[in-house]
C-alpha positions as CSV (number, residue, x, y, z in Angstrom):
1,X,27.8,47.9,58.6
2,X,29.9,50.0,61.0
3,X,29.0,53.2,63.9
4,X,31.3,55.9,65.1
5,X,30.6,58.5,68.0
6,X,32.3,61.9,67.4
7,X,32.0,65.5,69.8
8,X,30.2,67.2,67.0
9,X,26.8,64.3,67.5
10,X,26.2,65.8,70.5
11,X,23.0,68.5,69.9
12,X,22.6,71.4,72.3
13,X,20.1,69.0,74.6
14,X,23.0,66.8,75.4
15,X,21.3,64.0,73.2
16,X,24.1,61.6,71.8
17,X,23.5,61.0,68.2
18,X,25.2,58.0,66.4
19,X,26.1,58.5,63.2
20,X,25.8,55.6,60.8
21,X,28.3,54.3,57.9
22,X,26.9,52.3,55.6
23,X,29.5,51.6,52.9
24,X,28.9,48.4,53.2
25,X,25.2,47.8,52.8
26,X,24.7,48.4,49.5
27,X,26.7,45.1,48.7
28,X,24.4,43.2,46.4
29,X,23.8,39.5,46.4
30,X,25.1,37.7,43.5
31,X,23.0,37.1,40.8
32,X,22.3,33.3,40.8
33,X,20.0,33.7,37.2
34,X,23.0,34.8,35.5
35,X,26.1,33.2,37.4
36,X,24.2,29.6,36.8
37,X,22.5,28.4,33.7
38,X,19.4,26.4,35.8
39,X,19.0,24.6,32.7
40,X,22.0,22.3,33.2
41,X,21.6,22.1,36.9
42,X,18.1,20.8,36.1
43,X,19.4,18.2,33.4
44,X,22.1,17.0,35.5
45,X,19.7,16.2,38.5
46,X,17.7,14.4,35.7
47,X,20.9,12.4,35.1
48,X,21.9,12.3,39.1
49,X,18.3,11.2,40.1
50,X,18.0,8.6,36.5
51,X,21.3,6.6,37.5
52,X,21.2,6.9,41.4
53,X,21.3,3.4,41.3
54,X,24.4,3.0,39.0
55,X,26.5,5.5,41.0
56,X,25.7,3.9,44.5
57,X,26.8,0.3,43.4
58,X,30.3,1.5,41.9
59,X,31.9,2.2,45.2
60,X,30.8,-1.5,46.4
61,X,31.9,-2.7,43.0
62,X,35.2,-1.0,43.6
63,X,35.8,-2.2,47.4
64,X,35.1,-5.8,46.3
65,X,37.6,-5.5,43.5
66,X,39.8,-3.9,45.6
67,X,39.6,-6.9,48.7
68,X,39.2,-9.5,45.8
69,X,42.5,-8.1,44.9
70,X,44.7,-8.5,48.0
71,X,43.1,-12.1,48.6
72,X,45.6,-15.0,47.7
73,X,44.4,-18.5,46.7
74,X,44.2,-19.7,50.0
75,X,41.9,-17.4,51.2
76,X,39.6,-17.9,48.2
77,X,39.8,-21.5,48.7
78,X,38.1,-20.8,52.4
79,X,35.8,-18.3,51.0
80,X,34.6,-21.3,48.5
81,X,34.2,-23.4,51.6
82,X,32.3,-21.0,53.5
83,X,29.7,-20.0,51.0
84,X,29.3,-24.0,50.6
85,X,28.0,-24.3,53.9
86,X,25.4,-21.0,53.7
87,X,23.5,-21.8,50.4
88,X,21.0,-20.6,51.5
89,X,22.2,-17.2,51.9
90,X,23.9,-17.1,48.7
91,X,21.0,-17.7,47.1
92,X,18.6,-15.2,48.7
93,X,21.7,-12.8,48.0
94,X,21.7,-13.7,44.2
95,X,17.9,-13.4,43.7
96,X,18.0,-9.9,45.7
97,X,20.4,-8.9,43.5
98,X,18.7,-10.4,40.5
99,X,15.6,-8.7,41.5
100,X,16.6,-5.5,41.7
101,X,18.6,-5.3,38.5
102,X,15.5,-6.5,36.9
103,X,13.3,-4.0,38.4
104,X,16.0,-0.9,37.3
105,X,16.3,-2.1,34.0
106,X,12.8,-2.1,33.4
107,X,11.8,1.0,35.3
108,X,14.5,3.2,34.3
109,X,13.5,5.8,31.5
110,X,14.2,5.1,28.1
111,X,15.4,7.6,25.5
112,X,12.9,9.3,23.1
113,X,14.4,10.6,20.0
114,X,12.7,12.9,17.4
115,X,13.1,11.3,14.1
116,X,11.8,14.0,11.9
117,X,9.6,17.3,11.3
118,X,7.2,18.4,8.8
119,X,5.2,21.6,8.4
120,X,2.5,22.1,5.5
121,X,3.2,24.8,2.8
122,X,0.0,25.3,0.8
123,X,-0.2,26.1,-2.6
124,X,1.0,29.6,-4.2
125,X,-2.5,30.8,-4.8
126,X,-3.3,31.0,-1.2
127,X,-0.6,33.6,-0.5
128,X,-1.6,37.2,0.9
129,X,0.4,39.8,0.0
130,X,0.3,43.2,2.1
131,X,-1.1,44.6,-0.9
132,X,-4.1,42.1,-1.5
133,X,-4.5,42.0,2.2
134,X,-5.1,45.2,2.5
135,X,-7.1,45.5,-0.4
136,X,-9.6,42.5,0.8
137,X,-10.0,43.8,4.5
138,X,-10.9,47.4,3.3
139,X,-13.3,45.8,0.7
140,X,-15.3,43.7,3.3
141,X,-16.4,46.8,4.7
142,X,-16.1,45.4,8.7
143,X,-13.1,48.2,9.2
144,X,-12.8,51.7,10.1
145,X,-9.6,54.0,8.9
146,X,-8.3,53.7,12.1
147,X,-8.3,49.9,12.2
148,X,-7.0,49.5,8.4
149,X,-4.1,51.4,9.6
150,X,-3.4,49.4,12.4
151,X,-3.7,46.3,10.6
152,X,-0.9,47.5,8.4
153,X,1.2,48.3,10.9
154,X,1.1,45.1,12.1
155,X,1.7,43.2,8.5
156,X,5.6,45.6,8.7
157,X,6.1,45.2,12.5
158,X,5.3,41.3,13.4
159,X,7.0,39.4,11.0
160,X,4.7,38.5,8.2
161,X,6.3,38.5,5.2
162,X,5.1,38.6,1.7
163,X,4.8,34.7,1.9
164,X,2.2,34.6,4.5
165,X,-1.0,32.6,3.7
166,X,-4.2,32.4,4.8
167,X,-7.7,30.0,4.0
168,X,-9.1,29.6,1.2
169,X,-12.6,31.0,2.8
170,X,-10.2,34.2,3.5
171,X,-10.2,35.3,0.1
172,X,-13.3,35.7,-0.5
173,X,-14.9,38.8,-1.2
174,X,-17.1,38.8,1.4
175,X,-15.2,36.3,3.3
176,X,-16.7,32.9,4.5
177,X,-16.0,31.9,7.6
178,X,-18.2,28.5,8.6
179,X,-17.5,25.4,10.3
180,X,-17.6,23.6,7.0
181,X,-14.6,25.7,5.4
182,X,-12.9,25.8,9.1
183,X,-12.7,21.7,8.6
184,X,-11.5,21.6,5.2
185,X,-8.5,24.2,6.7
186,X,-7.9,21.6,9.0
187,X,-7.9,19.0,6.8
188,X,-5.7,20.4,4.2
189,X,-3.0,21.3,6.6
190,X,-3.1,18.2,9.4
191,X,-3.3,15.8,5.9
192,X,-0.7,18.2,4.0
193,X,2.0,17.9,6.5
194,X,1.2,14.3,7.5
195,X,1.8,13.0,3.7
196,X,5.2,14.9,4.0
197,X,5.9,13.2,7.3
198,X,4.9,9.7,6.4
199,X,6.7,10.1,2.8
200,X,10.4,11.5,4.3
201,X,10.7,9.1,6.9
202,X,9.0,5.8,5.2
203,X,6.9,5.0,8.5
204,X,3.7,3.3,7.7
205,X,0.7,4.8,9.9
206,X,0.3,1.6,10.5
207,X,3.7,1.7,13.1
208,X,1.9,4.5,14.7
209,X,1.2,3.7,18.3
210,X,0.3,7.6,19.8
211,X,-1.2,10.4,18.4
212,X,-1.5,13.7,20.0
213,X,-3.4,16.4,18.6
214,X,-3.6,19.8,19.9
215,X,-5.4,22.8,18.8
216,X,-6.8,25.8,20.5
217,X,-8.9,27.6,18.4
218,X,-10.9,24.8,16.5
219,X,-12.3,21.7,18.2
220,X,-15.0,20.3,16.0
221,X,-16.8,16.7,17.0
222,X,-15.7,14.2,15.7
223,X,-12.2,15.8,17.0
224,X,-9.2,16.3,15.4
225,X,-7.4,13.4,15.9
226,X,-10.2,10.9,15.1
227,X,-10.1,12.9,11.7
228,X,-6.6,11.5,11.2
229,X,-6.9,8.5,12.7
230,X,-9.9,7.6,9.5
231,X,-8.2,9.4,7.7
232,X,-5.0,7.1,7.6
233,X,-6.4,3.7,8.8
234,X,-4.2,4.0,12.0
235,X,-4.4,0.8,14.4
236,X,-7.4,-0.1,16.2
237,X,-5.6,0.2,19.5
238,X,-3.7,3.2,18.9
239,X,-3.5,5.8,22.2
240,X,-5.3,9.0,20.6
241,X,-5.2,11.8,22.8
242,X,-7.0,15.9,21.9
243,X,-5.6,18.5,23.5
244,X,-8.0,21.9,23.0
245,X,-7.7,25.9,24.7
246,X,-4.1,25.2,26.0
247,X,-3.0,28.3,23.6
248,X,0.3,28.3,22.8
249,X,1.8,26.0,25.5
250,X,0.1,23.4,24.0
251,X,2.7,22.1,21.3
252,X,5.1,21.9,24.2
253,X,2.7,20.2,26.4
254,X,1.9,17.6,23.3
255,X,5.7,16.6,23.0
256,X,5.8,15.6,26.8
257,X,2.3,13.7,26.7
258,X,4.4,11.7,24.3
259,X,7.2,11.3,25.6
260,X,5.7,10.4,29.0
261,X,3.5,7.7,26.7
262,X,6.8,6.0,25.2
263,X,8.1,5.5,28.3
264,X,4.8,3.2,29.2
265,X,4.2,2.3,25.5
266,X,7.4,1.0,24.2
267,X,9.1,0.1,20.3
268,X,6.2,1.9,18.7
269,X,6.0,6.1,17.0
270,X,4.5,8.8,18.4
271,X,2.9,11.2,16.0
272,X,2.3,15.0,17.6
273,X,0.3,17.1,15.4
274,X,0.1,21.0,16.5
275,X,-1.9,23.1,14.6
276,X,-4.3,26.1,15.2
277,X,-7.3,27.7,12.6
278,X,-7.9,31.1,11.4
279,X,-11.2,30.6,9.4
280,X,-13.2,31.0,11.8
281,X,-11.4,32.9,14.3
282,X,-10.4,35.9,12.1
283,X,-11.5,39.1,13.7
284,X,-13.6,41.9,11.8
285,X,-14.1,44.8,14.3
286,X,-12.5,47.6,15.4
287,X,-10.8,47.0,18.6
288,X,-7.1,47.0,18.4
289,X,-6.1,45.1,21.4
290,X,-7.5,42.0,19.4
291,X,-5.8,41.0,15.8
292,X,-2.8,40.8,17.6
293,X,-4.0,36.9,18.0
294,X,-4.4,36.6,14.4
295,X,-0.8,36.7,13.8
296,X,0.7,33.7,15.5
297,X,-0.9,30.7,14.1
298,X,1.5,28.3,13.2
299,X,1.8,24.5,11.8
300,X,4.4,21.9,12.7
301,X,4.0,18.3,12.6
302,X,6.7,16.0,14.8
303,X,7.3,12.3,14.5
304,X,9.2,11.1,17.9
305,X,10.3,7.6,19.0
């Protein structure tokens, strides 16, 4: 920012006036967000902070190369002397260094891979054209004009295609939403997806060591994931965990629980089950701020190790 004084900033008062030029303070900070991907500065402080260790004992490593190096025979000869009258320094030395190789080897994280994914695909006569759609929600009787309209607006705007599917207790005429059809949903996808799972990869459920279930929308007692673990005989000890009313961050949430197990819980599978229901959550009013819900349900299955 820079000032100049001229003849002409003087007012008839005899005031002095300064006038101002500012070319310079409009110059913008650079724009960090877009200059720098944070993602990679996170993940290499991950690796910087996982291998601290490693990176702190190559420059001793390379000095006592380096001095081993320029040492000649007799020099080593009087080391070997030397370190046979301190024993016991050498050997508090070596179990130090023992020690704390053991206790990085052991506490360092261990890489989690995701060995496959499955997601259900029930059967064609569950499918829900716009046209049947349509036709069903203006036959229940629960909408107004208004809302019809708006519900078809949002079948051609959100994505939905002409595969979509919904419940079986969906298409009926009146539709029957209970808890009893809202658990056979769940069953049919959380068992449908799991049989695709189990038969790609040739894991027993036996093998299985974790299970994490999440679901917003649905959770019935006995939960979820006690459901699958009957279901599929899983181990007595397995480390079952229900995650419920996290909406949609709940999948990602899931995959780090696991994770974070693997790393305590070692050579064993972690199954992570994300699902949500729309039997009993469909809406039948009028308000249009609300079926905007009923169009992201979704169905994934991961196996990670």
């Amino acid at each position: 920012m820079a000032g100049k004084l001229s003849n002409a900033d003087l007012n008839p008062n005899g005031a002095v006036g300064v006038q101002i030029n500012q070319r310079h303070s409009n110059r913008r900070l650079p724009d960090f967000l877009q200059s720098v991907n944070l993602k990679y500065v996170k993940l290499g402080y991950h690796y910087l902070i996982s291998h601290l260790l490693t990176l702190c004992l190559i420059p001793v490593m390379i000095v006592i190369l380096i001095e081993a190096s320029q040492m000649n025979p007799n020099d080593i000869h009087q080391l070997w002397i030397h370190l046979q009258y301190n024993l016991v320094s050498v050997i508090i030395c070596s179990a130090v260094l023992v020690f704390g190789s053991t206790v990085y080897i052991m506490t360092r994280p261990k890489p989690v891979y995701l060995i496959d994914y499955a997601c259900y695909r029930p059967p064609d006569h569950l499918k829900a054209p716009y046209e049947r759609f349509m036709k069903h929600s203006r036959l229940t009787g629960d909408f107004d004009e208004s809302a019809l309209e708006f519900q078809r607006k949002i079948l051609e705007r959100s994505g939905l295609g002409e595969e979509t599917y919904v419940p079986e207790a969906m298409h009926s005429i009146p539709p029957r939403p209970s808890m009893a059809a809202a658990r056979e949903e769940a069953e049919q996808v959380m068992y449908g997806a799991l049989d695709n799972l189990f038969a790609t990869t040739g894991i027993k459920p036996k093998d299985v060591g974790i299970l994490v279930v999440n679901c917003s929308l649905f959770n019935p007692t006995p939960s979820l994931s006690s459901m699958i673990v009957n279901k599929y005989k899983l181990r007595g000890n397995i480390k079952s965990f229900n995650l419920g009313g996290m909406g949609c961050s709940a999948g990602v949430i899931a995959i780090d629980l696991a994770k974070d197990m693997l790393q305590v819980h070692r050579n064993t599978f972690a199954v992570v089950v994300s699902t949500e229901n729309i039997t009993q959550n469909w809406y039948f009013g009028n308000k249009k701020s609300i079926p905007w819900a009923d169009c992201i349900d979704k169905y994934p299955v991961e196996l990670v190790m």
